[in-house]
N, C-alpha and C positions, 0 to 999 in steps of 0.2 A: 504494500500500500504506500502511495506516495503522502510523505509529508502535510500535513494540513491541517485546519483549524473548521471544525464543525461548528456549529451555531445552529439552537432551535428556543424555541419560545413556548413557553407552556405556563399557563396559569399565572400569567403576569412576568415569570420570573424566565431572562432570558437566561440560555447559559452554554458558555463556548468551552468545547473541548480540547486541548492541545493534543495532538495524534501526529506520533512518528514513533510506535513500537518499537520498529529494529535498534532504535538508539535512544530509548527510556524517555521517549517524548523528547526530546534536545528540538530546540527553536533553531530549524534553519533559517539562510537570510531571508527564502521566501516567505518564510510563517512572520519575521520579525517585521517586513513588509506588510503585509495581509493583515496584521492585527488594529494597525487605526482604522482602516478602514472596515473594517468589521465594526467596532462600536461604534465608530459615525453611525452607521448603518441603524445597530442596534439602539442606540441613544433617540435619535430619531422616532424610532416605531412609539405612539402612544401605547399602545398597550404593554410593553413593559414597563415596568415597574422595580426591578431590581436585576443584578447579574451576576452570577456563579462561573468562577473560572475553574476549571479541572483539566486534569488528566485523564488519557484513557487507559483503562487497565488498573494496573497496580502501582503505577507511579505517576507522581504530577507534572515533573518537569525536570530533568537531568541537564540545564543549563543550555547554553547554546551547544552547536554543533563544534565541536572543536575545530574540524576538519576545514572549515572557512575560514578557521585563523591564518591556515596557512598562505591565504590571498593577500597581497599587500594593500596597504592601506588601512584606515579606522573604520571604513564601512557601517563593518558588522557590530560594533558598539555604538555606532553614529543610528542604525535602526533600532539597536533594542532601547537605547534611550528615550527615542520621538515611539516606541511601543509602550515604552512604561511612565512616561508622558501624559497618552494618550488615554492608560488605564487608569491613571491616577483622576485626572479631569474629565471620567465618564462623570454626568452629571447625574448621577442616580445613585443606591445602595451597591457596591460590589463585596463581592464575597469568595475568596479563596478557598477550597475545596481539596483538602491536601493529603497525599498518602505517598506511601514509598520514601521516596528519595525528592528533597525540592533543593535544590545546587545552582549555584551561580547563577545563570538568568533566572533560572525557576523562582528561587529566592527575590531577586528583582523583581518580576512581576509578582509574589507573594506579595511582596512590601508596599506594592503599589495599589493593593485592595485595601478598601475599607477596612475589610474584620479578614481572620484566616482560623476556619475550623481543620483540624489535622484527624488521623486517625492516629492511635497508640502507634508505636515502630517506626513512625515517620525519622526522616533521619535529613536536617535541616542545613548548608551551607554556604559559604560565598569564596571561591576560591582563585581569585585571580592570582595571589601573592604564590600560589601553585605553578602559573604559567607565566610570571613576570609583566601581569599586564595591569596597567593604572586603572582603577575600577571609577567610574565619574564620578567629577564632584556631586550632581543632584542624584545618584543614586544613595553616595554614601550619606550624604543629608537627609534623605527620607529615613535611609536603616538609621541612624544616629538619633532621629528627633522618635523611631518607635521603640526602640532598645536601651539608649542611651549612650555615652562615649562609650564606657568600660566596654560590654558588650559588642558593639562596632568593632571597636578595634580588638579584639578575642579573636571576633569572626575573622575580620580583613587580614590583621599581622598570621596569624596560622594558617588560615584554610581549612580549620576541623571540622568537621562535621559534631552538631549538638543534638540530643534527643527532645521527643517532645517535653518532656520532665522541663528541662532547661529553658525549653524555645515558651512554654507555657511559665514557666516561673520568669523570665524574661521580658516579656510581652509582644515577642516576637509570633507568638499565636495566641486567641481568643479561649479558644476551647479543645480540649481535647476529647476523642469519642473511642470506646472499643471497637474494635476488627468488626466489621460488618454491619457498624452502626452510625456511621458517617453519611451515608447517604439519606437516611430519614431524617437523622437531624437538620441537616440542608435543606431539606424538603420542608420538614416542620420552622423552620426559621425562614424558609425565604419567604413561607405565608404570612408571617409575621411581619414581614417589611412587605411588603404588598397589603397590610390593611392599613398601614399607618399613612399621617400623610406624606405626602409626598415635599409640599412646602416646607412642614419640618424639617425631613431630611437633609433636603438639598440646601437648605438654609445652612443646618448645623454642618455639613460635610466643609462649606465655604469657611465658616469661623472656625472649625476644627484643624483646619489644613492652613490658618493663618492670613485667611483676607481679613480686610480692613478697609476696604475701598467700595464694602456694598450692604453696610445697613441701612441707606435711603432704601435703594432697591428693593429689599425684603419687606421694611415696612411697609413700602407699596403693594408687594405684592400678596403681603398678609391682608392687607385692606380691600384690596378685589378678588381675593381669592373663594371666600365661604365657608374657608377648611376649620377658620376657627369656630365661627356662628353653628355651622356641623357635629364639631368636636363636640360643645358644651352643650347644645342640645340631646345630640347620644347621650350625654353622658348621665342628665338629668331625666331623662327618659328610658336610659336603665336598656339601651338597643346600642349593636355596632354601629359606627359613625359609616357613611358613605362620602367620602373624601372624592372632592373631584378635581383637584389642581394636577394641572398637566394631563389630564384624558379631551 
């Protein structure tokens, strides 16, 4: 099967798969390409509502393709950058989806989600100080501001690989799930962000990620939106809220 990134949408919650078996999912340049262009796509659709990034099989993502390193030039970290860029400022709930092995890019685009649920065994790293290669400034600032320094530089200066134990006492994942239990909980959580509003979210993903150049914005759009007058009506009424910003 040739290298690629699947996308479907079901019950609000969209979710893209990374698929390249033969080499533990590893993001060749084509897939590090193909991935803005995918949540344009998906970002767009009103009907979702949230997005789940995984792997297929048994593992999430073994990092880029090594074997393109060998091409001259920064290319191939010039794309996963403007990919994990791109996953960062999806403007909706994303959610990391994590088992196996998640290694250098994989790790990168983990970082780049909102939240990251893991299964037990998951085996978590960032390994460029492996290959002698300068890992980006805004990648290491993202892993920095969810980690902290210590942590960061653990990962960066070694290369080791950390268990969930670690990656969950760290904050480098959300939650952890047993062997075969990962996928319900994704399921049961991604309905959970698909009831909520959606103005919240995207509101709080802006101030949570460090803007400051759009509380006009939000006000306005709390003010035409419904979602609040909605909310507190459910709420007093003792019935789910029906949220309609952004459908």
């Amino acid at each position: 099967m040739e290298p690629q990134l699947k996308d479907s949408v079901t019950d609000g919650v969209a979710t893209v798969v990374i698929a390249n078996p033969a080499k533990r999912n590893a993001m060749s340049a084509a897939m590090w390409r193909a991935l803005p262009g995918v949540l344009d796509r998906l970002a767009a659709d009103r009907a979702v509502r949230a997005l789940v990034l995984t792997g297929e099989g048994d593992t999430f993502c073994a990092g880029a393709d090594i074997s393109a390193l060998r091409e001259p030039g920064d290319e191939q970290q010039s794309l996963a950058v403007r990919a994990e860029e791109a996953l960062a400022a999806f403007p909706k709930p994303t959610l990391a989806a994590v088992r196996g092995f998640c290694v250098g890019g994989g790790s990168q685009l983990a970082a780049a989600c909102d939240l990251r649920f893991a299964e037990e065994g998951t085996r978590f790293g960032i390994t460029p100080s492996k290959l002698g290669i300068v890992y980006p400034s805004s990648s290491t600032r993202r892993l920095t501001a969810l980690v902290g320094p210590s942590t960061a530089k653990y990962l960066l200066f070694s290369g080791e690989l950390m268990d969930t134990e670690r990656a969950l006492r760290t904050g480098f994942v959300d939650e952890v799930h047993p062997a075969g239990e990962l996928d319900k909980r994704v399921a049961e959580f991604g309905q959970v962000l698909v009831s909520r509003s959606l103005l919240t979210q995207a509101a709080a993903k802006e101030f949570a990620d460090g803007r400051t150049d759009r509380d006009g914005h939000w006000v306005e759009q709390a003010r035409g939106s419904g979602d609040t007058a909605e909310g507190v009506a459910a709420f007093l009424e003792r019935r789910a809220p029906r949220f309609t910003y952004g459908l």
